[in-house]
Each structure stands twice: as C-alpha cells, then as structure tokens.
mmCIF file of the C-alpha atoms, coordinates in Angstrom:
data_MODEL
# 
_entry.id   MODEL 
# 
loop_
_atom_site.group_PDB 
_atom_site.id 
_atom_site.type_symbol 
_atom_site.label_atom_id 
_atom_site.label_alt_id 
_atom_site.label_comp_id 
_atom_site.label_asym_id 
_atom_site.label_entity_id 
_atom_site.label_seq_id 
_atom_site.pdbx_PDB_ins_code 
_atom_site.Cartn_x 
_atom_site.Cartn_y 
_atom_site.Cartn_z 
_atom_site.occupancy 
_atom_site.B_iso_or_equiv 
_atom_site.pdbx_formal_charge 
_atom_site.auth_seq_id 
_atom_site.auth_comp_id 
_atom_site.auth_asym_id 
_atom_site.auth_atom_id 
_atom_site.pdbx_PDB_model_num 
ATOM 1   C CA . UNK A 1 1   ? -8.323  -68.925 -13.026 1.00 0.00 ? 1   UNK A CA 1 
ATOM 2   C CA . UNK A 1 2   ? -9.731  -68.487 -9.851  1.00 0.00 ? 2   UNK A CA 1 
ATOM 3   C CA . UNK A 1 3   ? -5.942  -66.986 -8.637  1.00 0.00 ? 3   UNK A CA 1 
ATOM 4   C CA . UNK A 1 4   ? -5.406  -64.461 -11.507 1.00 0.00 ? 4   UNK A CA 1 
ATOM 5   C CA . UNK A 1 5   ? -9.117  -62.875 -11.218 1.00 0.00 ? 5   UNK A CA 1 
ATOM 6   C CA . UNK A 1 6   ? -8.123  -62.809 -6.645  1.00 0.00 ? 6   UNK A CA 1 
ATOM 7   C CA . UNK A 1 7   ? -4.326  -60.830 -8.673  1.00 0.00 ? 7   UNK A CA 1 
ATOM 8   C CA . UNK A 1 8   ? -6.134  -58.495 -10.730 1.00 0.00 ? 8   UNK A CA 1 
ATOM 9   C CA . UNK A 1 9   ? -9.055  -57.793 -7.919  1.00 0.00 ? 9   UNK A CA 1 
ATOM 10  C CA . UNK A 1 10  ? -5.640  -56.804 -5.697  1.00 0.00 ? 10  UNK A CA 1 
ATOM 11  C CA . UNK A 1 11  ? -4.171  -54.696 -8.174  1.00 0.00 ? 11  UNK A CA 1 
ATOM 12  C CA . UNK A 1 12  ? -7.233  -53.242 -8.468  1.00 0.00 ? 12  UNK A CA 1 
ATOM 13  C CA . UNK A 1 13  ? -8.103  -52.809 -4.855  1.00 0.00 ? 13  UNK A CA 1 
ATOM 14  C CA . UNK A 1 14  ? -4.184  -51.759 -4.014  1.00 0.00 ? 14  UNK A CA 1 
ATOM 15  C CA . UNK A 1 15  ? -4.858  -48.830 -7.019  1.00 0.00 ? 15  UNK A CA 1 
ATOM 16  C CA . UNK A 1 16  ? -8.279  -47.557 -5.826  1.00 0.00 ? 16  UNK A CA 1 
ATOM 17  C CA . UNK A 1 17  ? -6.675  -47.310 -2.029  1.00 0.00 ? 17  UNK A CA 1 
ATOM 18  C CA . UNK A 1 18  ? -3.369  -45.511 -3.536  1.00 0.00 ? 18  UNK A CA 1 
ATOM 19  C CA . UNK A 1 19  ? -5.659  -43.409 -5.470  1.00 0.00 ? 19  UNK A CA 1 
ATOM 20  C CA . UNK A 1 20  ? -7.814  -42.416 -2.395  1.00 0.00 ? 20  UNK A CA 1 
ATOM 21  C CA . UNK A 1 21  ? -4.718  -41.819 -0.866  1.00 0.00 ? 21  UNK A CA 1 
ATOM 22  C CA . UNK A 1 22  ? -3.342  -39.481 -3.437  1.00 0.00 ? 22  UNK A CA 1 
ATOM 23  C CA . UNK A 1 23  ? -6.686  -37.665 -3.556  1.00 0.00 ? 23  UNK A CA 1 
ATOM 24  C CA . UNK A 1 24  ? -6.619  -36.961 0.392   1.00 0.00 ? 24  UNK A CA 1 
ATOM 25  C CA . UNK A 1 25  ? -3.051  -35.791 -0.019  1.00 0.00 ? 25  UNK A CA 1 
ATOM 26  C CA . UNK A 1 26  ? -3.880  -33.098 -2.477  1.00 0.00 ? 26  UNK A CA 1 
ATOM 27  C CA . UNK A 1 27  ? -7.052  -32.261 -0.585  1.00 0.00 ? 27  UNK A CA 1 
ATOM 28  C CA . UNK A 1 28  ? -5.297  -31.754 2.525   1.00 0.00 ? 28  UNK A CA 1 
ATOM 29  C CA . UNK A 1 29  ? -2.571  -29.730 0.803   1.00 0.00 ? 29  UNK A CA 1 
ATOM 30  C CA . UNK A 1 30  ? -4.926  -27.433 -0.820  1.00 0.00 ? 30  UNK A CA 1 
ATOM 31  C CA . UNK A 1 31  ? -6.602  -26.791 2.490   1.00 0.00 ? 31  UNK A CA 1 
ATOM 32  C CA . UNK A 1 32  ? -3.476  -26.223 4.558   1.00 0.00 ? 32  UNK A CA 1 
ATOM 33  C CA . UNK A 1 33  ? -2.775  -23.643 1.646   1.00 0.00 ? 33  UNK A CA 1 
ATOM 34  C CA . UNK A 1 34  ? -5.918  -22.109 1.569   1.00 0.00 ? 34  UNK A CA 1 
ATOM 35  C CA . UNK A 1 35  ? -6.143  -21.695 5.636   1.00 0.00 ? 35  UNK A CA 1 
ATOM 36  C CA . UNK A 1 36  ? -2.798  -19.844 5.192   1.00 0.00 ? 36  UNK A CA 1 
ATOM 37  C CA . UNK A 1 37  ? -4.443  -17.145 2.999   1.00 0.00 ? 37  UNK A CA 1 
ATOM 38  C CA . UNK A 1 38  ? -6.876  -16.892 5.490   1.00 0.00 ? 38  UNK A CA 1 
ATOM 39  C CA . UNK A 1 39  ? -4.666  -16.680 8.005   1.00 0.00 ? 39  UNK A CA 1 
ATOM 40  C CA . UNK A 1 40  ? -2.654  -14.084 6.612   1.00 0.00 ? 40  UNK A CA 1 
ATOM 41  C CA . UNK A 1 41  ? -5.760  -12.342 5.364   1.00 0.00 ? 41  UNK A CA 1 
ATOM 42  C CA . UNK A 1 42  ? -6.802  -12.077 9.118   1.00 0.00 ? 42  UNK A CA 1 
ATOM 43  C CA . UNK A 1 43  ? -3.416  -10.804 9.905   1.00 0.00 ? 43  UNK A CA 1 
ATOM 44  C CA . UNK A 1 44  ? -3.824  -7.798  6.992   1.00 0.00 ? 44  UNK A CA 1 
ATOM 45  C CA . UNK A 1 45  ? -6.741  -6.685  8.421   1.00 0.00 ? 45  UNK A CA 1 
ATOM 46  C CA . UNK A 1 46  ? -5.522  -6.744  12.179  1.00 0.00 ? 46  UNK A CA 1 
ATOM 47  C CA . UNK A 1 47  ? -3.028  -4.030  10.944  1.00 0.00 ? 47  UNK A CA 1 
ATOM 48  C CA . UNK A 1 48  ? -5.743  -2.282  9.238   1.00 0.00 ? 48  UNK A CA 1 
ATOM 49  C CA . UNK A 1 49  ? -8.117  -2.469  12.406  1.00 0.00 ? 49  UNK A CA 1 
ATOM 50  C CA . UNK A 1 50  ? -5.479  -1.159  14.471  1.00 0.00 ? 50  UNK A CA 1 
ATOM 51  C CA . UNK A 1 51  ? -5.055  1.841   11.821  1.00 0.00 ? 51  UNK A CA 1 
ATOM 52  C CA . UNK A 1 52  ? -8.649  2.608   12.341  1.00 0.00 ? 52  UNK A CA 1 
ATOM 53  C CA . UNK A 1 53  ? -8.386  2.708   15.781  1.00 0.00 ? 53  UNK A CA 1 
ATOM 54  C CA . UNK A 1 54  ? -5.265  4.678   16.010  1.00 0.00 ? 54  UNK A CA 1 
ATOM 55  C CA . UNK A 1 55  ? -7.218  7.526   13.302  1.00 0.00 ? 55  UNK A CA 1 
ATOM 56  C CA . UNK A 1 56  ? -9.511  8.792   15.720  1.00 0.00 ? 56  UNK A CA 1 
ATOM 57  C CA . UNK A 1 57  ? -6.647  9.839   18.461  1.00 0.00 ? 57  UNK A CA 1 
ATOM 58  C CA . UNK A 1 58  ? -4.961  11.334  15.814  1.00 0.00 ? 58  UNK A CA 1 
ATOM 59  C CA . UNK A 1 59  ? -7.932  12.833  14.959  1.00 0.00 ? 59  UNK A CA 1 
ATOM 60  C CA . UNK A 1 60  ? -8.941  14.189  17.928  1.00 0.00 ? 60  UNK A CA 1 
ATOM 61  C CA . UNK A 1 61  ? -5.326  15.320  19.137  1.00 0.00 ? 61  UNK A CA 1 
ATOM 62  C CA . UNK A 1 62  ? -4.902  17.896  16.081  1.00 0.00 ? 62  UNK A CA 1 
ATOM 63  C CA . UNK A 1 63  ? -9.373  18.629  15.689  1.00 0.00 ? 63  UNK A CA 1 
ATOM 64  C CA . UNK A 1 64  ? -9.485  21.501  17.668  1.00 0.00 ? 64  UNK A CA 1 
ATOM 65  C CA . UNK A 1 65  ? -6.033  23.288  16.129  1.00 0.00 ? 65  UNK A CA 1 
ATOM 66  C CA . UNK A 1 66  ? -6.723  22.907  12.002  1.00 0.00 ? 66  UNK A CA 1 
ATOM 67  C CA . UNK A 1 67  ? -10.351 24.173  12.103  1.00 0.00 ? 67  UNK A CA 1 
ATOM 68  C CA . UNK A 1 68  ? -10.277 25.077  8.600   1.00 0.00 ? 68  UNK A CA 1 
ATOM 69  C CA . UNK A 1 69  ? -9.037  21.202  7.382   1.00 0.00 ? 69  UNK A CA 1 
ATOM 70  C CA . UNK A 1 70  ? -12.435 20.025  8.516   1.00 0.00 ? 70  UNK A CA 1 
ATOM 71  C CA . UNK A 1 71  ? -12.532 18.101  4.992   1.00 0.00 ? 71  UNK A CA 1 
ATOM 72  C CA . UNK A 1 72  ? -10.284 15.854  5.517   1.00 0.00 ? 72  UNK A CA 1 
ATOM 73  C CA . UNK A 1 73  ? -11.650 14.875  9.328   1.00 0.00 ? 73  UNK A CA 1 
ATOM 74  C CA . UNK A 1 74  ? -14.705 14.081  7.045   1.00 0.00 ? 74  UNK A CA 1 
ATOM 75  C CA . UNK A 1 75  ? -12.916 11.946  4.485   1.00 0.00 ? 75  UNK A CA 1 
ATOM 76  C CA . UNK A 1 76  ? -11.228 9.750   7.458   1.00 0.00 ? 76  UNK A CA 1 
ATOM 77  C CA . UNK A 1 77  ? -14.380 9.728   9.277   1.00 0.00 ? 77  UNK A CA 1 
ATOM 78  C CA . UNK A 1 78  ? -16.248 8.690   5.704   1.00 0.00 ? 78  UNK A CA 1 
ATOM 79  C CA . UNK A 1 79  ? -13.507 6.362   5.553   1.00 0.00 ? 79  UNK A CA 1 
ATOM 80  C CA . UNK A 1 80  ? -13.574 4.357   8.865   1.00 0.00 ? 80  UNK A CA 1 
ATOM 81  C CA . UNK A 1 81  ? -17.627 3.989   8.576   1.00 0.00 ? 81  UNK A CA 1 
ATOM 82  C CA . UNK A 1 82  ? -16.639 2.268   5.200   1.00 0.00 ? 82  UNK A CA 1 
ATOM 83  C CA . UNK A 1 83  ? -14.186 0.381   6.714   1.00 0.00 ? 83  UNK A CA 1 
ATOM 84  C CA . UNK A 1 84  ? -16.088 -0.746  9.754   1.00 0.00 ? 84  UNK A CA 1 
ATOM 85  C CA . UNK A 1 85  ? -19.311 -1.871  7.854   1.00 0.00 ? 85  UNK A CA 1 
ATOM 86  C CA . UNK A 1 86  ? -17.140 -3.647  5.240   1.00 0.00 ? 86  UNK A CA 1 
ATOM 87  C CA . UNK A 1 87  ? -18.774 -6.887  4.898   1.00 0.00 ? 87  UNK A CA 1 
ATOM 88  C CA . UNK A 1 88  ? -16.512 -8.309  2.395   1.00 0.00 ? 88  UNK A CA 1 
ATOM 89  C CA . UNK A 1 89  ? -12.634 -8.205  1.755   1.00 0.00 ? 89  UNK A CA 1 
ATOM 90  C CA . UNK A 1 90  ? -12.849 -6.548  -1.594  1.00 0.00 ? 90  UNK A CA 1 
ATOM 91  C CA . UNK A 1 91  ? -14.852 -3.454  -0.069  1.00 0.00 ? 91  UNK A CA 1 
ATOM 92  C CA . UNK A 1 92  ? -12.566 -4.065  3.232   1.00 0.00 ? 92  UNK A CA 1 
ATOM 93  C CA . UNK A 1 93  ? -9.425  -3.307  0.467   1.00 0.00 ? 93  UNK A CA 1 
ATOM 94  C CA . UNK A 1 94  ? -11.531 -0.127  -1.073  1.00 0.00 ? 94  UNK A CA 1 
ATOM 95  C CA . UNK A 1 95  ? -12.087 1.242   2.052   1.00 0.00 ? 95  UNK A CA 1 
ATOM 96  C CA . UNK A 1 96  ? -8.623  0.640   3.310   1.00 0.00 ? 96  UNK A CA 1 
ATOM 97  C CA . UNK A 1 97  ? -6.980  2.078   1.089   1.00 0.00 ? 97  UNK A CA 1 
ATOM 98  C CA . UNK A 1 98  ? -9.523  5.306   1.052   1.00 0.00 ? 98  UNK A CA 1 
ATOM 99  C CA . UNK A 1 99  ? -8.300  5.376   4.480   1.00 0.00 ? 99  UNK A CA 1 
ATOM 100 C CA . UNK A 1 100 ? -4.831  5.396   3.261   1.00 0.00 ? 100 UNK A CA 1 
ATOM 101 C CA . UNK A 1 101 ? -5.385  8.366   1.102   1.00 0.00 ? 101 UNK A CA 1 
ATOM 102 C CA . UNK A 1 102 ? -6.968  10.662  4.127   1.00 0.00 ? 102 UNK A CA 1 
ATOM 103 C CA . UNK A 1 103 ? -4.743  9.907   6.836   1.00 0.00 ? 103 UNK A CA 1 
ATOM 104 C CA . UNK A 1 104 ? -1.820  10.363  4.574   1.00 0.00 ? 104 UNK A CA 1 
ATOM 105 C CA . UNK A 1 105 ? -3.170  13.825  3.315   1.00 0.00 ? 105 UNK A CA 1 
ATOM 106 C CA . UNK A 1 106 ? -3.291  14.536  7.180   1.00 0.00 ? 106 UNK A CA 1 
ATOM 107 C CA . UNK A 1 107 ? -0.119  13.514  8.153   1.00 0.00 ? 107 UNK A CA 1 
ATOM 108 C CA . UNK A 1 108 ? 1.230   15.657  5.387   1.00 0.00 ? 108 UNK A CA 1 
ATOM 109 C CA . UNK A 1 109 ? -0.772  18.629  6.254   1.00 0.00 ? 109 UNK A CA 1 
ATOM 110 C CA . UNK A 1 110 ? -0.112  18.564  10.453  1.00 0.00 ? 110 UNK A CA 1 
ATOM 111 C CA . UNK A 1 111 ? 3.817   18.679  8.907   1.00 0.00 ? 111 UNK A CA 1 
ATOM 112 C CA . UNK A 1 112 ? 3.811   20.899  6.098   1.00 0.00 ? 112 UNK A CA 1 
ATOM 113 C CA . UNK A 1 113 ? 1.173   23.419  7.927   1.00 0.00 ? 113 UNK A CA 1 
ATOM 114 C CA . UNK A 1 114 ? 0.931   22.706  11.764  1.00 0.00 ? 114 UNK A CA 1 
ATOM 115 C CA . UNK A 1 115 ? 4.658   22.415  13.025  1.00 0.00 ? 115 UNK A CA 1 
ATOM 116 C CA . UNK A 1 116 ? 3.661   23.650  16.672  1.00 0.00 ? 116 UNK A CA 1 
ATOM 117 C CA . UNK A 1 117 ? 1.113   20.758  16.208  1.00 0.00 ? 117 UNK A CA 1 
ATOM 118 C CA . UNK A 1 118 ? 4.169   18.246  14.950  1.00 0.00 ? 118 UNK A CA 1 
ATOM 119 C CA . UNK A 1 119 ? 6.146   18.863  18.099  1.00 0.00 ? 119 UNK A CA 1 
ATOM 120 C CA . UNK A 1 120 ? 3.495   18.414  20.285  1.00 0.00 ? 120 UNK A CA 1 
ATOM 121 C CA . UNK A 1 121 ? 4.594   14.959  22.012  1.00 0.00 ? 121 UNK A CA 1 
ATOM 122 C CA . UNK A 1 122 ? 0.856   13.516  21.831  1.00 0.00 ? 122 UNK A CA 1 
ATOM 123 C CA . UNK A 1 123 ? 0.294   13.852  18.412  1.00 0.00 ? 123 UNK A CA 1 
ATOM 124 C CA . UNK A 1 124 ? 4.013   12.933  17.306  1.00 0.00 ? 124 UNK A CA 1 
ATOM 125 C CA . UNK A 1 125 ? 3.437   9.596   19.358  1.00 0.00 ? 125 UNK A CA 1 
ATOM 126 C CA . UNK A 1 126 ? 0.177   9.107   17.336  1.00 0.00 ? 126 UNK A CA 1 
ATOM 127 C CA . UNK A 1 127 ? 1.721   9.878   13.690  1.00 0.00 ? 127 UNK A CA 1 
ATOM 128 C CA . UNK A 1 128 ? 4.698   7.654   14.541  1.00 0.00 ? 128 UNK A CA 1 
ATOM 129 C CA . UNK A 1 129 ? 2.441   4.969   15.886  1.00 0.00 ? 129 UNK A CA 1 
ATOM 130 C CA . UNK A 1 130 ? 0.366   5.547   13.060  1.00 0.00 ? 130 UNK A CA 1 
ATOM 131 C CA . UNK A 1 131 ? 3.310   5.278   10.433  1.00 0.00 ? 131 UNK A CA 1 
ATOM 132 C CA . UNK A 1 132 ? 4.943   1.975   11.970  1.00 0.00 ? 132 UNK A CA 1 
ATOM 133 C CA . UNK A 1 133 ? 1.361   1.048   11.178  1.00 0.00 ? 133 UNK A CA 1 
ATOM 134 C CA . UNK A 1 134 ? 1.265   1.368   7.786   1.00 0.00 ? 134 UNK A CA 1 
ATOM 135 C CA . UNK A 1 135 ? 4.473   0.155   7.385   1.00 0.00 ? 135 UNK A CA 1 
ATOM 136 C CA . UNK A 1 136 ? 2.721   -3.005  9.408   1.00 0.00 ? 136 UNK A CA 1 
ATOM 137 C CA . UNK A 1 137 ? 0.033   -2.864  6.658   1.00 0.00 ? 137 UNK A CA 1 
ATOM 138 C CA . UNK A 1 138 ? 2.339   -2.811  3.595   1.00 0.00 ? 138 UNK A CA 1 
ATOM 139 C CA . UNK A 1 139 ? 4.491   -5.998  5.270   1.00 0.00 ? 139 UNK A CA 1 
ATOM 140 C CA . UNK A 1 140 ? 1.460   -8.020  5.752   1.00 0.00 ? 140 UNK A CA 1 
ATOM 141 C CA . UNK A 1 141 ? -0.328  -7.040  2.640   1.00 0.00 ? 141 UNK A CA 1 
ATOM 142 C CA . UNK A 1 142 ? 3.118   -8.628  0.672   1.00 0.00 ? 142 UNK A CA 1 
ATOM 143 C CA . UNK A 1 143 ? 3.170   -11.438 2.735   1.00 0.00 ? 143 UNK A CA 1 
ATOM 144 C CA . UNK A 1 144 ? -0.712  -12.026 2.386   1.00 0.00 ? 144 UNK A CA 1 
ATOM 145 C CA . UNK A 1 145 ? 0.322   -11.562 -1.379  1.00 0.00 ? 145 UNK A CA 1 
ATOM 146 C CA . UNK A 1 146 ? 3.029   -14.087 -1.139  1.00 0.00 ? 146 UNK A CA 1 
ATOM 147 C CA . UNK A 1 147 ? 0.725   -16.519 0.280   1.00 0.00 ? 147 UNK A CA 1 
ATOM 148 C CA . UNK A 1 148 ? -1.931  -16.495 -2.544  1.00 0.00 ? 148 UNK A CA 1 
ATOM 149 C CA . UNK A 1 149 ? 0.870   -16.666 -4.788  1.00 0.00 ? 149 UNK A CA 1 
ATOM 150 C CA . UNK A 1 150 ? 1.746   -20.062 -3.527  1.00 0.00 ? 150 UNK A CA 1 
ATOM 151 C CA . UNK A 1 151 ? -1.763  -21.180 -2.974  1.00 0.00 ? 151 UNK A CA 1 
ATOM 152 C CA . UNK A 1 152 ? -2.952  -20.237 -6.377  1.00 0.00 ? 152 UNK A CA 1 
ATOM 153 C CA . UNK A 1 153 ? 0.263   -21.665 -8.097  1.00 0.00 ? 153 UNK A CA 1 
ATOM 154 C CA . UNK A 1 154 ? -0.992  -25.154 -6.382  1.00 0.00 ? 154 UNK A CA 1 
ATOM 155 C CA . UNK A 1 155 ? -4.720  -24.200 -7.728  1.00 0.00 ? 155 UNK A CA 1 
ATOM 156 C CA . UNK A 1 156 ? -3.844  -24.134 -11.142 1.00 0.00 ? 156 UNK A CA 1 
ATOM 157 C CA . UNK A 1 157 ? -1.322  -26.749 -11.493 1.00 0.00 ? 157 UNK A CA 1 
ATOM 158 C CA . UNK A 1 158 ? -1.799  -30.369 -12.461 1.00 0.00 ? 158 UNK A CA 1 
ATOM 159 C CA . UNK A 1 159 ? -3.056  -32.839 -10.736 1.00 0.00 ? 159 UNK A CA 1 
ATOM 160 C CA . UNK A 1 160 ? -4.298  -30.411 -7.894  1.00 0.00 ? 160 UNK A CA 1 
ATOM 161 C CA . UNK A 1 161 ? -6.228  -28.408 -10.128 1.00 0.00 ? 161 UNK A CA 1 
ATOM 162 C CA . UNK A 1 162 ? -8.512  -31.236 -11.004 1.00 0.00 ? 162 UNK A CA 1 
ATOM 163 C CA . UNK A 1 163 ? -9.081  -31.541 -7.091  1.00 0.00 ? 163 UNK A CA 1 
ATOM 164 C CA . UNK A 1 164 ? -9.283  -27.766 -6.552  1.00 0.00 ? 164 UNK A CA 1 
ATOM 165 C CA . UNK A 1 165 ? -12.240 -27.891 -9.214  1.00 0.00 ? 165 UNK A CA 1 
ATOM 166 C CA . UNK A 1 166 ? -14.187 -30.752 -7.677  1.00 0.00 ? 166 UNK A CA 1 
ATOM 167 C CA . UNK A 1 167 ? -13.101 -29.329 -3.976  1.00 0.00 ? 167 UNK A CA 1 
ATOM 168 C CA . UNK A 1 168 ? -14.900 -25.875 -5.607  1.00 0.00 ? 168 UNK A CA 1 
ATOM 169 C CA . UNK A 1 169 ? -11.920 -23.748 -4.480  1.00 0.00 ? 169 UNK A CA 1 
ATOM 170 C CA . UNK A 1 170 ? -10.736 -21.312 -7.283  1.00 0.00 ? 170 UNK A CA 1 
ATOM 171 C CA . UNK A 1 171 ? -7.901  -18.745 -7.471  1.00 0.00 ? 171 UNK A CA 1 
ATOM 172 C CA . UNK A 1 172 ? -7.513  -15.674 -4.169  1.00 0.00 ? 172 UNK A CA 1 
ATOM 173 C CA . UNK A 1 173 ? -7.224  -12.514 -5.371  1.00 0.00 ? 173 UNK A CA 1 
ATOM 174 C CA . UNK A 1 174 ? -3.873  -10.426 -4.700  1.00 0.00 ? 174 UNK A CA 1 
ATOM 175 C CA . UNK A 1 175 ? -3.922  -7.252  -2.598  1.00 0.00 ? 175 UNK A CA 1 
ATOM 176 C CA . UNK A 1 176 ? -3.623  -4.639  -5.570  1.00 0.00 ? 176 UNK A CA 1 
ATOM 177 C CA . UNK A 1 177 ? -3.126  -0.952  -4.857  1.00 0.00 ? 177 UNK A CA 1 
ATOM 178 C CA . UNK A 1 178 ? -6.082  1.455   -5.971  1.00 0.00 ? 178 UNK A CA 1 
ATOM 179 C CA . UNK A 1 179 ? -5.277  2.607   -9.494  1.00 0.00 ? 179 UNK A CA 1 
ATOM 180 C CA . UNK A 1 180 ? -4.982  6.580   -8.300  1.00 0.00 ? 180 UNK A CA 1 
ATOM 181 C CA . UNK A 1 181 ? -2.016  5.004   -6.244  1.00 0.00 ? 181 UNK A CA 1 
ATOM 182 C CA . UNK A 1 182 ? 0.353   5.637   -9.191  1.00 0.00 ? 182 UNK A CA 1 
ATOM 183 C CA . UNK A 1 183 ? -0.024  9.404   -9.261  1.00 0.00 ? 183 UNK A CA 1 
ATOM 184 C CA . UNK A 1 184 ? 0.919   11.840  -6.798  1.00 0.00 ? 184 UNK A CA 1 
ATOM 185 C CA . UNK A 1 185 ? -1.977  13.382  -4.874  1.00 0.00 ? 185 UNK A CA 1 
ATOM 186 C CA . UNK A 1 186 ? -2.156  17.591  -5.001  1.00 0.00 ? 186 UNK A CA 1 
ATOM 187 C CA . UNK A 1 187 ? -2.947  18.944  -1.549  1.00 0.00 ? 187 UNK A CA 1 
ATOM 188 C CA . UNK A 1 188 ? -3.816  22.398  -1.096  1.00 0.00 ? 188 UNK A CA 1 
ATOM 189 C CA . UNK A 1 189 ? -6.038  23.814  1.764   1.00 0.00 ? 189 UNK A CA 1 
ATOM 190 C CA . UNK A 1 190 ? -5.757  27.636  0.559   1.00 0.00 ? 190 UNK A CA 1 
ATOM 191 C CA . UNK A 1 191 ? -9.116  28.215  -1.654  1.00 0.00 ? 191 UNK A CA 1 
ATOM 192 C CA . UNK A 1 192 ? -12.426 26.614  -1.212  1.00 0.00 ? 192 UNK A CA 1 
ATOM 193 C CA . UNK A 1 193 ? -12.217 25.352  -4.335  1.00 0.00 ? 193 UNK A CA 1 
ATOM 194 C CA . UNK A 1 194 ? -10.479 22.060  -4.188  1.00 0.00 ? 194 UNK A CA 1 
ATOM 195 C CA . UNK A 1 195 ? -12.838 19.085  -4.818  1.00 0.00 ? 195 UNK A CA 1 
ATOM 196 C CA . UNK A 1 196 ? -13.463 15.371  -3.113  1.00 0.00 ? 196 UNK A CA 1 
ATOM 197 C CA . UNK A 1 197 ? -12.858 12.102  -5.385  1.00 0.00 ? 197 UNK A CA 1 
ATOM 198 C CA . UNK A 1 198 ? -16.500 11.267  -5.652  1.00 0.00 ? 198 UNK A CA 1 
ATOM 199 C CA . UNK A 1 199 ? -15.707 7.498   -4.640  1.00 0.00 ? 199 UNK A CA 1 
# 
C-alpha cells in the first residue's frame, strides 16, 4: 500500500514539476515576444526622433526665402512640441504623423514653388536626408507592425493566453495611419483663406 501511495505521490510530483516547467516556458516566451515589440517600438521612434531633428535644418535652410508660407513653419513647429512632450506612444503616433502631414506639405511646396530653393545643395541634402527618413519610418513602423502581429497571435492563442491573462499582458496595438491619410491633401498658398485642421 505503502508503494502505490510513494507511485501516485511521484506521478504527482513528476506532473506538478512538468507543469511548472510548461508554465515558465510560456512565460518566458511571452516575454521574449513582448521585449521585441518594445524593441522595435524603440527603433520606430529613433526614426521619428531623427525626423524631428532633421525638421528644424530644413526649416531654417528655406525660413528666410518662403516668408509668406509662415503657416506651415507653425504647423511643424506645433508639431515637434507635440512630438517632444509626447508622454505616451499613442500621442507619440498622433503627433508623428501630424508631423508627417507638415513636412510633407513643405517638401511639396519648396518643389512645386521654390525651385531656386530645390537646387540649393543645403536644402536638397536636408529633403533627401529627410525623405530616406521617412522611408526609415515607414520600414520600421511595418516591422514594429510585424512584431505585434506575432506577439499578439501568441497572446490570444491557447494555452499562452491563459498565462498572458494571469501574467496581465494583453494585446499591442498596430501602428495605424491617421484616418485623413486616405485622401489627398489640397495645398494652396495663393489666398489667405485656406484653413488649419483644428487637431
């Protein structure tokens, strides 16, 4: 008697440890998964820092030639305060991609207005460096997608998404373009009538 009870305390002793083991695996899988989304996070908004610091060159390179286009130095500078007192990532994203939306109305004002300004070697370094980038910004922001892809697909899946819920860790959200994205913006700097997105 005295044997079987010793059998089933080992059974039951080998199934608790191959349990525990089971539950550190998954734990330690879900936090390798959810350092890379962090990682790559912190890579997204490297690009984006360098962006902001690359604006104010640009900036200050074409200022003094497109006197009248003084909104738009006001909607990047608007933009980089936003960006720089971001505390967050979601109002990091919002301000990002307000960002977006100015420098790109500048870049397409310097060329469709200012060519003198567009061969001047200065500022074509800066809108070059400026558009390799954003093309930086839109290869990490897919990758940083990518990642929270995989992470949430192990989030929600069984049996990690029993230890997700007791480990507290929920679903990332994706990098999603702003909504006015879709439609083409209307630039025109001839009448003082055009109007600012009251973001």
């Amino acid at each position: 008697m005295k044997s079987s009870k010793s059998k089933i305390g080992l059974i039951a002793l080998i199934g608790v440890v191959l349990l525990v083991v089971f539950g550190i695996s998954q734990y330690n899988g879900l936090a390798k998964k959810e350092q890379s989304v962090e990682s790559q996070w912190s890579q997204v908004e490297n690009v984006m820092q360098r962006r902001a610091d690359l604006v104010p060159n640009l900036v200050n390179s074409v200022k003094g030639s497109m006197q009248q286009e003084q909104k738009v130095f006001g909607d990047i500078a608007k933009a980089r305060e936003a960006y720089g007192s971001a505390n967050n990532d979601s109002d990091k994203i919002k301000a990002s991609q307000e960002l977006d939306q100015s420098v790109g109305t500048l870049i397409n004002v310097i060329n469709e207005n200012y060519p003198e300004l567009k061969s001047n070697d200065n500022v074509q370094t800066l809108m070059t460096q400026l558009e390799g980038t954003e093309n930086r910004i839109s290869v990490e922001r897919k990758r940083y997608n990518d990642v929270v892809k995989e992470y949430n697909e192990q989030v929600v899946s069984f049996p990690k998404n029993i230890f997700a819920n007791m480990m507290g860790l929920g679903k990332k959200d994706y990098f999603k373009a702003d909504p006015t994205a879709s439609s083409v913006p209307s630039v025109n700097f001839d009448d003082s009538t055009s109007t600012s997105s009251g973001k």
